[in-house]
C-alpha positions in Angstrom: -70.3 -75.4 59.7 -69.0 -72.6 57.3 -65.1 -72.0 57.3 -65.1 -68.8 59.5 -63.1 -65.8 58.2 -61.3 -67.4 55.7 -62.5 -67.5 52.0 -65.7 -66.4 53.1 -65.1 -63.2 54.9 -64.2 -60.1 52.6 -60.7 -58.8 53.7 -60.1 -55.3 55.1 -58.6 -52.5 53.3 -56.0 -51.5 54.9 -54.5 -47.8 55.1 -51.9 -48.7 52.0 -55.3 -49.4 49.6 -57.2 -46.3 51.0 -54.7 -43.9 50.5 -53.2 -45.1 47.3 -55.4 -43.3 45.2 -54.6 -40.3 46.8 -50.8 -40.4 46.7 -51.0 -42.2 43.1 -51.4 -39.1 41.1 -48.0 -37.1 43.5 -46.3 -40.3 43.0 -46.8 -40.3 39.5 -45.4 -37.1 39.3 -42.6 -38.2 41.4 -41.4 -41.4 39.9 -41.7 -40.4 36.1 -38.8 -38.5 34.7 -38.9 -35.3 33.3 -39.9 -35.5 28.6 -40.9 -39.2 29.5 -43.6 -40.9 27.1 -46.1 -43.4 26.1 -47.2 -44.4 30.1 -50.6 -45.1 29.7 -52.7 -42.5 32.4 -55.9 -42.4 34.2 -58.8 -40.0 34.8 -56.6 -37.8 36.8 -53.3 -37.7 35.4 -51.9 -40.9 37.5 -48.9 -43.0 35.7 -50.9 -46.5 36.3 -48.1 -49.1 35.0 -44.8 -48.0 35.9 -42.9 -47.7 33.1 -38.8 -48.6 31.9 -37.9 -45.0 31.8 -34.4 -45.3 33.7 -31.1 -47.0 32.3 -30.2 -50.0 33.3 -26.9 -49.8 32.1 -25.7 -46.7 34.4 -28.0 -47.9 37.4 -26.0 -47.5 40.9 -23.9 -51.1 42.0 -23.1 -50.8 45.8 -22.8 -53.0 48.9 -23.2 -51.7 52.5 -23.0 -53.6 55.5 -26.1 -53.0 57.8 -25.6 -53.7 61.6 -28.1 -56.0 63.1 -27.5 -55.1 66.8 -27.2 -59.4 67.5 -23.6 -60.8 68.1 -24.5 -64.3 66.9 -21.5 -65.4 66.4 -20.5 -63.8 70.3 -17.1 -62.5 68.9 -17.9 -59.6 70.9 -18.7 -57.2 68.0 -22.1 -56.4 66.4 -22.8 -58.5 63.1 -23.0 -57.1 60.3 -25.2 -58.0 56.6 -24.2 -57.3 53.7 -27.0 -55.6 51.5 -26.2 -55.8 47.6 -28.0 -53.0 45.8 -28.6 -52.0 42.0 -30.6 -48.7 41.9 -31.5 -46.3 38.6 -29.2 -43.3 38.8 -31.4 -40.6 37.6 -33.9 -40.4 40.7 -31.7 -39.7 43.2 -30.0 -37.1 40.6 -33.4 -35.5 40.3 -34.3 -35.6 44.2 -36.5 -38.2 43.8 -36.5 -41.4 46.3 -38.2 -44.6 45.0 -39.5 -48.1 46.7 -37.8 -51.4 47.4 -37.6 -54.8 46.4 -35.6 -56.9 48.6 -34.8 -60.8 48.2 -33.3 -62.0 51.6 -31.7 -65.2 51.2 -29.5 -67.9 52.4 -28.5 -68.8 48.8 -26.4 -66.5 47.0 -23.1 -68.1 47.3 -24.1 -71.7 48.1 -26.3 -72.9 46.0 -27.7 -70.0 43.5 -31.3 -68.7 43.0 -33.6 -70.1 40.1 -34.2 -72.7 37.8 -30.9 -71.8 36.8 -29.1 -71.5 40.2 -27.5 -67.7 39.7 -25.2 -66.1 41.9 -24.4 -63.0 42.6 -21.0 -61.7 40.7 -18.7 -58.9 42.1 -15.4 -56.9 40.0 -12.2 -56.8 41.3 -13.7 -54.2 44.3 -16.4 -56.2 45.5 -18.6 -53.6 43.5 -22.0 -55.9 42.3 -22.0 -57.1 39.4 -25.0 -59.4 38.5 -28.2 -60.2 40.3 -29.5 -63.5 40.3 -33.2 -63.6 38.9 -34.7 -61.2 37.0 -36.2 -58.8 39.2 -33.1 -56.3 39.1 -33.7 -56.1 34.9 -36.7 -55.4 34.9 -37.7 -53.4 37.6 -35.2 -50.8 38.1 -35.3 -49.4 34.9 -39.6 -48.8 35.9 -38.2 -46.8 39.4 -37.7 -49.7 41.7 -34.0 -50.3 43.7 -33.5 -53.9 44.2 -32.0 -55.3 47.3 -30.3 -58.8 47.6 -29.4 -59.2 51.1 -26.7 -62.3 52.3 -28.4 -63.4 55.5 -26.5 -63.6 59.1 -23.6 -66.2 58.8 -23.5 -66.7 54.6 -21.4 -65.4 51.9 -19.9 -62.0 53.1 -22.1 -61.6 56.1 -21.4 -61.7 59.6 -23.0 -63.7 62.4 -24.6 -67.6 62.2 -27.5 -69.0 60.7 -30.0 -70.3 62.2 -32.4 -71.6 60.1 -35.3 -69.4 60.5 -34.5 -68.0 63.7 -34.0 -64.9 65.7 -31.0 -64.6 63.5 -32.3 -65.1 60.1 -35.0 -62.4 60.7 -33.1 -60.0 62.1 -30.6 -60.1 59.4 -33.1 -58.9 56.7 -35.1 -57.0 59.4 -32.5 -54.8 60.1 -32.3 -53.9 56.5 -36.4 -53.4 56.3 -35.0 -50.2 59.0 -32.3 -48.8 57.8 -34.2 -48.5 54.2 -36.1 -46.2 56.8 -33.5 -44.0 58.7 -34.1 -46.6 61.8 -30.8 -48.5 61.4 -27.1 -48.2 60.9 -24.8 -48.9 58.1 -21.5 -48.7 56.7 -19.4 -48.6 53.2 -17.6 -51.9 54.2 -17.4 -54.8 56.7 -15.1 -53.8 59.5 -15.1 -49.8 58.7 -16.6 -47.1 60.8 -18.0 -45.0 57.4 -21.8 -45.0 57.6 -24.1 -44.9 54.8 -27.4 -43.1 54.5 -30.3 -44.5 52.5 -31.4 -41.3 51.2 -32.7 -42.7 47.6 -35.5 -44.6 49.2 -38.6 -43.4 50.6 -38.4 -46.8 52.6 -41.2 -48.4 51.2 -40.1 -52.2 51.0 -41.4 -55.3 49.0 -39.8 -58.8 49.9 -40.1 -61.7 47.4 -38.4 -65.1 47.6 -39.2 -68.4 47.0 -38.5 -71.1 49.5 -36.4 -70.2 52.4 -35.9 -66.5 51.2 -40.2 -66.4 51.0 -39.7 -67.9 54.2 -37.5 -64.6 55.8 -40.3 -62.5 54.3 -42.7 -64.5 56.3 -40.9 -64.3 59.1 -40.0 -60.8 58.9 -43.4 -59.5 58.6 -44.6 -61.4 61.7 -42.7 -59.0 63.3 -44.8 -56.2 61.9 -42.0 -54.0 61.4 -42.7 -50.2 59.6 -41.9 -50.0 56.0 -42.5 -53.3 54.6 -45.3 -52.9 52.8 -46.3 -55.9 50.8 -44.5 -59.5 50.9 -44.5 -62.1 48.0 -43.5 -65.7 49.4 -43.4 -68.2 47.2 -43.4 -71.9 48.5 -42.3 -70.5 52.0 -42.4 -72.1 55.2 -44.7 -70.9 57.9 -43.2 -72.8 60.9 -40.1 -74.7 60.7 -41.5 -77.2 63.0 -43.6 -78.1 60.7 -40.8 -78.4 57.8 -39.0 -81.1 60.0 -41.9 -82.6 61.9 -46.0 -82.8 61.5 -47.2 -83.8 64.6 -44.4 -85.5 65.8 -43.6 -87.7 62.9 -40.2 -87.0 61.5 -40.6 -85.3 58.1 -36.9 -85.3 57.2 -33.5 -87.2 58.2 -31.8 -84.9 59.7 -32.2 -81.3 61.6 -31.6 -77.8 61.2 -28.3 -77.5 61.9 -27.6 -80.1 59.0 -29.3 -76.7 57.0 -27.0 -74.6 58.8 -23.8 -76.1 58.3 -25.2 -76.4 54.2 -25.9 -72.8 53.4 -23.5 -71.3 55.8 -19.4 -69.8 54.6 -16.7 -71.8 55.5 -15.7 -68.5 57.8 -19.1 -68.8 59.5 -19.1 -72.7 59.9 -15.7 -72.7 61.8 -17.0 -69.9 64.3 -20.7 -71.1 64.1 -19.9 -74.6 66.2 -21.9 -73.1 69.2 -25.0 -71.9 67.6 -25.1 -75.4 65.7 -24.8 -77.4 68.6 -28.0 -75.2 70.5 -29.5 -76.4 67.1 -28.9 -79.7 67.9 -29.9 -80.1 71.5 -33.0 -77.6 71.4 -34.5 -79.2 68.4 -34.2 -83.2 69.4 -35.4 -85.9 67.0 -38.2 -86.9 69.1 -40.5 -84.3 67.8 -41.6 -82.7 70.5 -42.1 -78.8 70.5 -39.5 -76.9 72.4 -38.8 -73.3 72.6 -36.2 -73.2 69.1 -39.3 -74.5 67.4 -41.8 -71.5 69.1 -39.0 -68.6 68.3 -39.8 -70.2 64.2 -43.1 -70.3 64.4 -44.7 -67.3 62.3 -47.9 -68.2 62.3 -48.8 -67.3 65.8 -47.4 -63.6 65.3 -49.8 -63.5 62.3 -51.9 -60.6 63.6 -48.9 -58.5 63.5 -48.5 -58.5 60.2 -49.6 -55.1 58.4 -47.9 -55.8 54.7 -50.4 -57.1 52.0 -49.1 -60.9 51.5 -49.4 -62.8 48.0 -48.5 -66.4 48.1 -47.8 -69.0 45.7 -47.4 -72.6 46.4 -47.5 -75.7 44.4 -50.2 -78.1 45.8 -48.0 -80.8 44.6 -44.8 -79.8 46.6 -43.8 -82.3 48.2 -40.9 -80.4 49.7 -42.2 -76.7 51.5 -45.6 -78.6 51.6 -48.9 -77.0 51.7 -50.0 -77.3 55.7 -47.6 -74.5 55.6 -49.5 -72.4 53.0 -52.9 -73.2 54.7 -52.2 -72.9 58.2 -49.9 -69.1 57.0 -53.0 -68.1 54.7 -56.0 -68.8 57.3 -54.3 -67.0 59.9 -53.7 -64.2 58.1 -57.3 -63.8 57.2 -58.3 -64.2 60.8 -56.1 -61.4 61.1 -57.9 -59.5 57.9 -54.7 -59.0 56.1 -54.9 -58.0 52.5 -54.1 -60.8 50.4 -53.8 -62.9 47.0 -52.9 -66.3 46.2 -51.7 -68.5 43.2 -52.1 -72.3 43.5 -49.9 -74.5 40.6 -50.3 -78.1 40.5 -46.6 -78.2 40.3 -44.2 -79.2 43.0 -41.5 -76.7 44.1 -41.5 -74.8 41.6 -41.4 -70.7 41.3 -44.4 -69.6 38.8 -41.2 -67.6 36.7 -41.2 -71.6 35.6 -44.6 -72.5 35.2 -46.7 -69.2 34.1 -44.1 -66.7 33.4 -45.9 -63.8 31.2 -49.0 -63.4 33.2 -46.6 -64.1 36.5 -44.4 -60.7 35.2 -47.4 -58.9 34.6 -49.0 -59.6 37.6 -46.1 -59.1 40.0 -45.5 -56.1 38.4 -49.5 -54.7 38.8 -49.1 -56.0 42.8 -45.9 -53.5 43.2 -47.2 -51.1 41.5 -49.9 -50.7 43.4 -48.8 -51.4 46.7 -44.7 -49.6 46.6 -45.7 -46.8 43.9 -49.5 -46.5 45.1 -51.0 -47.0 41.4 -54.7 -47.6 41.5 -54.5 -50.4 39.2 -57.4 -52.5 40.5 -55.2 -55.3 41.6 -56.5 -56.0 45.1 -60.0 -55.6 43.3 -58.9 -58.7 41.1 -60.0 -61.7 42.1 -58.0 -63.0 45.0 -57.1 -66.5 43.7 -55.9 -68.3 40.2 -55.9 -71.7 40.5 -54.6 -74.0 38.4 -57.1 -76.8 37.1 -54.9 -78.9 34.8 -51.2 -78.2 33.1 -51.4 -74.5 31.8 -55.3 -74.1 32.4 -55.9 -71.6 35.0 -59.3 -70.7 37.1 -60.1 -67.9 39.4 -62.2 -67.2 42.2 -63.2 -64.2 43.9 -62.3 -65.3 47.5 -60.3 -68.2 49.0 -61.3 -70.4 49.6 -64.7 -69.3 47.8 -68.0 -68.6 49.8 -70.3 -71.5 50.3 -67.6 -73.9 51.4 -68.2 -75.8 54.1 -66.3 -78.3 56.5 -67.9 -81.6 55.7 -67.6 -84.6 57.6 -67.2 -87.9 55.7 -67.2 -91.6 57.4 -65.6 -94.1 56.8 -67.5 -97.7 56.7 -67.7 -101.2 55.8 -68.0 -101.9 52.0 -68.7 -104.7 50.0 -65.4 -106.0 49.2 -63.3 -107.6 51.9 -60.5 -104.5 53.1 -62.1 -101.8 50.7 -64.3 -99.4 52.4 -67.2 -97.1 51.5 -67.1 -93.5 52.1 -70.2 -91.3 53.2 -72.0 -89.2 55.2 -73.4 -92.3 57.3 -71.4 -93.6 60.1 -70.0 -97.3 60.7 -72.0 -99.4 63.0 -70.5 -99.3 66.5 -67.4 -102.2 66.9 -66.7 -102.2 63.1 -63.0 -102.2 62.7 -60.6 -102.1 60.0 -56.9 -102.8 60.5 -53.2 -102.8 58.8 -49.7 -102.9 59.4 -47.3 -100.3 59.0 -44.9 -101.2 55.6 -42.3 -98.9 55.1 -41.2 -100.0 52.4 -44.4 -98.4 50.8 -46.1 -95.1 49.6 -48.8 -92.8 49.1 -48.4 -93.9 45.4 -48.6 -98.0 46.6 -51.7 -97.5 48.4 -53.5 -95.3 46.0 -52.5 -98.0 43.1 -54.2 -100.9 45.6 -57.1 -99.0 46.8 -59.6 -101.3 45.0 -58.0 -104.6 46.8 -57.5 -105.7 50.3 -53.8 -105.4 51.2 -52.7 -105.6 54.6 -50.4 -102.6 54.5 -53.6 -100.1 54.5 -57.8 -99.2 54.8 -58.8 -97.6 52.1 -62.4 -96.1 51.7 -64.0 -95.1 48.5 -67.1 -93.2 47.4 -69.0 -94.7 44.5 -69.0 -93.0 41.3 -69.7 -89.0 41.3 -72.5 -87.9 39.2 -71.5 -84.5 39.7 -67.8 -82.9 40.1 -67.1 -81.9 43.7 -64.9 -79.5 44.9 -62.6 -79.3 48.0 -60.8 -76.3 48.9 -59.0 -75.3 51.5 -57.7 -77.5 54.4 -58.8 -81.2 55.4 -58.5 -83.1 58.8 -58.7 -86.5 59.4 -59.7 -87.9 63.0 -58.3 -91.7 63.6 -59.0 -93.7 66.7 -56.7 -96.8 67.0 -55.4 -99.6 68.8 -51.7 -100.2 68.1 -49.9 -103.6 68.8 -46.7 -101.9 69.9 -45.5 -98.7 71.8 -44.8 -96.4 68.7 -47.0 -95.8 66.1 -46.7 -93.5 63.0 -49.8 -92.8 60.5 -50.5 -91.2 56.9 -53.6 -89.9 55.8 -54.2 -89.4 52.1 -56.9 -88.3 49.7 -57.2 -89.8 46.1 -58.7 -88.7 43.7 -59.6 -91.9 41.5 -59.8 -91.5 37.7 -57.9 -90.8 34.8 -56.1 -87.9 34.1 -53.3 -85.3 33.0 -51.1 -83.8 35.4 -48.1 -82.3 35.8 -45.9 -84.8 36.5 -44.7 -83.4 40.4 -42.5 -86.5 40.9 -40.3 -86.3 38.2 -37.1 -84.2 37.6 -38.4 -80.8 37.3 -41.0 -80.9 39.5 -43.5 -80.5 36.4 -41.7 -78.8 34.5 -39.0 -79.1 31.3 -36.5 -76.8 30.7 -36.4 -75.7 27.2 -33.3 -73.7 25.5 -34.9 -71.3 23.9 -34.6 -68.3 26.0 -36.9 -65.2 26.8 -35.8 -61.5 28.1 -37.3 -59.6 30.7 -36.0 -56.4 30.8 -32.3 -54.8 29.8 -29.0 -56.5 30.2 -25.6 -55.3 30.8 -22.2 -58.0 29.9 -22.1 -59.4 32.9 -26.1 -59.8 34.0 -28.2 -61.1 31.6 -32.2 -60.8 31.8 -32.5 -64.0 29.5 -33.9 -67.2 31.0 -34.9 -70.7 29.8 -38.5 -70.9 28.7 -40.1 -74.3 30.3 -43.2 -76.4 29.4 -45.3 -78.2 31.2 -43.6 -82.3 32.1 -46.6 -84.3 32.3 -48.2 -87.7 33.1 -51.3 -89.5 32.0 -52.2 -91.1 35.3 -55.4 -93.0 36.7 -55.4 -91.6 40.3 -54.3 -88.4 42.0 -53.1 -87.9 45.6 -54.8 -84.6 46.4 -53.6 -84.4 49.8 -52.2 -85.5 52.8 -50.9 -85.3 56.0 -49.0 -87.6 59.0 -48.7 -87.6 63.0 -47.3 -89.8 65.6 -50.0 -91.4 67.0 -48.1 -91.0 70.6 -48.9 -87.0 70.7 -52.8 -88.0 70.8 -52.9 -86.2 74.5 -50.3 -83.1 73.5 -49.1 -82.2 70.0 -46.5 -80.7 71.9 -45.3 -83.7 73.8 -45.3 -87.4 72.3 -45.5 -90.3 74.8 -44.8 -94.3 74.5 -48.4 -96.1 73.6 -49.7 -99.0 75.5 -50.5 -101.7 72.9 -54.3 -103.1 73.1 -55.4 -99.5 74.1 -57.5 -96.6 71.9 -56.4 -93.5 71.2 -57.8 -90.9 69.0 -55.8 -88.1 67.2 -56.8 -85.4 64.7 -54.2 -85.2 61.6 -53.9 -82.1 59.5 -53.8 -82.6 56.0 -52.1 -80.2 53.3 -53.8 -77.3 52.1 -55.4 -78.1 48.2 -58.1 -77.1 45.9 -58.8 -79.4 43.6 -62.2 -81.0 42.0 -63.1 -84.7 41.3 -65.1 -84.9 38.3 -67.9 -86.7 37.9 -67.3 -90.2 37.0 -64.6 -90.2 39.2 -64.1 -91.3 43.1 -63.0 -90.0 45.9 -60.8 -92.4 48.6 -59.7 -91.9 51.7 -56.6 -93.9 51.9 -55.5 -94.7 56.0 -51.4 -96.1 56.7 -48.4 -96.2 58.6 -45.2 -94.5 57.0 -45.6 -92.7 53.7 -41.9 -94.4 52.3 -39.6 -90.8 51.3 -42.0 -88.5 53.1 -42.4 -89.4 56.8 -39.6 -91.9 59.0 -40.7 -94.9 60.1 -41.1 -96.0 63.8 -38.9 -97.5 66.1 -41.0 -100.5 65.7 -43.3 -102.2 63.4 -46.9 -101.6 64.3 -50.3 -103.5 63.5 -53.2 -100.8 64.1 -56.7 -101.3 64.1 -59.1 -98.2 63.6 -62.2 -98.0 65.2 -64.4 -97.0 62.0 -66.9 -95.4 64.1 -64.8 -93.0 65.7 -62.8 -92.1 62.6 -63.9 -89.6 60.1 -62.9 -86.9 57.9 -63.2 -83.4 57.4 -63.2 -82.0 54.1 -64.0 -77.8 53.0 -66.2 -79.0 50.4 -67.2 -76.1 47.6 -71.4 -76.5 48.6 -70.6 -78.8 51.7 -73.2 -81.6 52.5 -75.4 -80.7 50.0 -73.1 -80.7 47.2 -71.6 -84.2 48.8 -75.3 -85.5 49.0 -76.0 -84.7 45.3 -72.7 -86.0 43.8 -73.2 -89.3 45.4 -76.7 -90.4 45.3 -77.1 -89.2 41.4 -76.6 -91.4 38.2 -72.7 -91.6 37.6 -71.9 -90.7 33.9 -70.7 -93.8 31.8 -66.6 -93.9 32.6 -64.5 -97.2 31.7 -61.8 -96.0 32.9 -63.0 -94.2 36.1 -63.2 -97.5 38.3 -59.6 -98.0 38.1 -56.4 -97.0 40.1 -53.7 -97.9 38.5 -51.1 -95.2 37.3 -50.0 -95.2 33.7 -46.7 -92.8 33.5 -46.3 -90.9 36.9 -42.8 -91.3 38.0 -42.1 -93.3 41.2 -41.5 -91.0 44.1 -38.5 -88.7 45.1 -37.1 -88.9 48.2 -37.5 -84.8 49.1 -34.1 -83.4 49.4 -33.6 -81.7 53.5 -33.1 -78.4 52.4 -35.9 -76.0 51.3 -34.1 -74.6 48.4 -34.1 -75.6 44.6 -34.8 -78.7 44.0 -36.6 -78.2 40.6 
């Protein structure tokens, strides 16, 4: 069956892309000051790459405080966010109102943005003085105001965080409107002054990576006017889904251990009531309450009228990819314009791993859709995707036409414990069966998947004569018998055969910080457009885990609602596995690797369980580039000659991080 309305279906252009030829040529009349030269035109006059006209140097610094209309903290007065903003002067001397770009975040005073963890700076009178990142240096001298908003409950903001929640959004929400005339704010925190945003013609761009990416999900579920285009980059979709995955806990602790982190010391001592709702509405068991459905995105994806490009490492192991495929597939259900990048990094921001062409790029996608430039952007092809370190690929839609949800089955091989994997189901009452180690991982089992160990079922495809693709989103259906009344389980694709990779595990998520340094843009004394160039960190390894995904086999009948397991009795449940797009060459194989706990990535049970899968009623469900047929002709060719391909033992990978409980920088 072909993947409906995903990377097949051609998305909609919306209003923004049908009028922004029209408005391009008035805009560029707007936006480009009066003797400026050298900005490359089209056919009709139109400025089609904004350019850095404007001086950086005398740009507007200001702060106002925008009221949210929430009391979070209930102190009985309306919170208030502070908005930090660095504009070009000249516009608004010249009449002139320009777009947005707007970074809400969490992070400013805790823990810093970037590979190199900036803050933002203020002078003696709380005027800004540096930005972190580099988006302020380089595009407000090319027309652009930049926005860096201190969500609800951190740094110089009122209210509480709430990790995602009604709060969070609101926070840079409220912002979003007053850029528009549609809110209220004022020249300081307590003060009754207001401010106007008469320099902006309200059009708003968010970017972040990480938990700010995440507010710009979040914030344009809610379909407000004005934001026109949002840029999240390793974001979460649903914050369930960052603690839990089918009721399997993903992390130690909850969100108000998040809160507490990222919150001010002011915030933390009046926040004690919105932490403790975080602690009783979102209980460890990993069932689905109503704290989990207020940060749940996904479902609100049809109200989402900004163009969305995402970026996400297929390798993060932190912000992992379900969130990225489950966000991305809704939103073309939903026909929202859209573009996508896919790294083989972990956590990483593409600044760090393709910087030039990532500049570039971003600045086309703004362009186009704040300014209204016809550039040809969203005629581009709508995904790059990374093959190997630095090697890039692209493909017209994602995931691309022809891909088809394949099922493989898993069955009885040869060698004692080591399966085959195929298009032919196991004879009925073949079994396979393990026992949950925790003390094990995704990295163990892939190592071991030629040998019978008792800690997994693996099942392997023979050789490929042909490379074969998948691309998009996998599920794996188990059916098991458990010995005891709790039961958690991993599902992982390997890729098996030798290879380069970035190396995702180790320090840097694949990437080394270098100390030469590039600029991007102008810099005053006290903000600097100058970063660290990286490289690429990589591995030579001999098997790749491609994918995977976990559940608690006690939410087979609700994966809202876990429930104890009777031992000796079958259940069947469907786990999700991460979003990926990645090719096995030929000569290579592909395993499907069945376990208990994935050691640093999911908790362990209450108890120790011995399951036994029913290898008839277990298969997997792969979007294959060419589907069955494509399978078919991979595995039933001649292999090319590969010494190396038949084994599984890795070389130099690193041994697995434990993921750190905080979406944030951790690379």
């Amino acid at each position: 069956m072909e993947i409906r309305a995903r990377g097949a279906r051609r998305p909609y252009r919306s209003y923004r892309t049908l009028i922004a030829a029209a408005c391009a040529a008035l805009l560029g009349v707007l936006l480009t000051p009066a003797g400026a030269q050298g900005a490359p035109r089209g056919p009709h006059g139109a400025v089609k790459v904004s350019q850095p006209v404007y001086s950086y140097a005398d740009a507007v610094r200001e702060s106002v405080w925008v009221d949210t209309g929430l009391d979070g903290d209930a102190d009985g007065v309306s919170d208030r966010v502070v908005a930090d903003i660095v504009r070009p002067a000249e516009p608004a001397r010249q009449g002139r109102k320009i777009p947005v770009i707007m970074d809400a975040s969490p992070y400013y005073s805790c823990c810093g943005r970037g590979n190199e963890s900036q803050r933002k700076t203020y002078d003696a009178d709380g005027t800004p003085l540096s930005f972190p990142l580099h988006y302020d240096n380089y595009f407000v001298p090319r027309g652009y105001a930049f926005v860096a908003v201190d969500v609800a409950g951190t740094s110089r903001s009122d209210g509480c965080a709430d990790v995602g929640g009604p709060s969070d959004v609101r926070s840079a929400k409220a912002v979003v409107d007053w850029l528009n005339g549609r809110g209220r704010a004022y020249t300081t925190r307590t003060g009754t002054t207001r401010v106007q945003a008469g320099w902006t013609n309200g059009r708003t761009g968010m970017i972040g990576k990480s938990y700010d990416g995440t507010i710009a999900n979040g914030v344009a579920a809610t379909g407000v006017r004005g934001l026109e285009t949002i840029v999240p980059i390793s974001a979460i979709s649903s914050w369930y889904d960052y603690y839990f995955q089918q009721g399997a806990p993903l992390q130690g602790s909850g969100p108000d251990w998040l809160a507490n982190y990222v919150e001010s010391p002011a915030a933390r001592a009046r926040c004690q009531a919105v932490q403790q709702r975080l602690v009783e509405e979102a209980p460890r068991t990993g069932d689905i309450t109503a704290l989990w459905e207020a940060r749940d995105y996904v479902k609100n994806a049809g109200r989402v009228t900004a163009s969305v490009f995402a970026v996400h490492g297929t390798q993060d192991l932190n912000v992992r990819t379900k969130h990225l495929g489950q966000w991305w597939d809704a939103l073309a259900d939903a026909g929202v314009e859209r573009k996508i990048w896919l790294s083989r990094t972990g956590h990483v921001d593409p600044f760090d791993f393709r910087r030039a062409e990532w500049v570039d790029t971003l600045h086309r996608w703004f362009d186009h859709y704040l300014l209204g430039y016809d550039n040809g952007i969203e005629r581009a092809p709508m995904a790059d995707i990374e093959r190997a370190p630095g090697q890039w690929s692209t493909d017209r839609v994602w995931p691309p036409r022809g891909t088809d949800t394949t099922t493989l089955r898993p069955a009885q091989g040869p060698v004692a414990g080591v399966g085959t994997l195929g298009r032919t189901a196991a004879r009925p009452g073949t079994t396979a069966t393990f026992t949950d180690d925790p003390r094990l991982d995704e990295e163990d089992w892939a190592e071991t998947a030629d040998l019978n160990t008792p800690d997994k079922s693996g099942f392997v495809t023979r050789p490929l004569s042909h490379d074969l693709r998948l691309s998009g989103s996998s599920t794996v259906t188990v059916t098991a018998t458990p010995s005891t009344e709790t039961a958690h389980l991993s599902a992982v694709l390997v890729d098996l055969g030798p290879d380069t990779i970035r190396d995702y595990n180790a320090p840097g998520e694949g990437i080394t910080t270098l100390t030469e340094r590039t600029c991007w843009g102008p810099s005053t004394p006290t903000d600097s457009s100058c970063y660290r160039e990286t490289a690429p960190r990589t591995a030579d390894v001999t098997h790749t885990v491609l994918s995977r995904g976990w559940a608690d086999l006690g939410t087979y009948a609700s994966a809202s609602h876990g429930r104890p397991l009777t031992p000796g009795t079958r259940y069947t449940l469907t786990i999700d596995l991460a979003a990926t797009d990645h090719v096995v060459p030929a000569g290579h194989r592909l395993a499907l690797i069945v376990a208990g706990t994935d050691r640093g990535l999911i908790q362990p049970p209450s108890t120790t369980p011995t399951l036994t899968l029913d290898l008839a009623r277990t298969s997997a469900h792969l979007p294959l580039v060419g589907g069955a047929r494509a399978f078919t002709r991979a595995t039933t060719g001649a292999a090319p000659t590969d010494p190396a391909a038949g084994r599984s033992r890795p070389d130099g990978v690193a041994e697995p991080r434990r993921t750190p409980p905080i979406p944030g920088e951790s690379g």
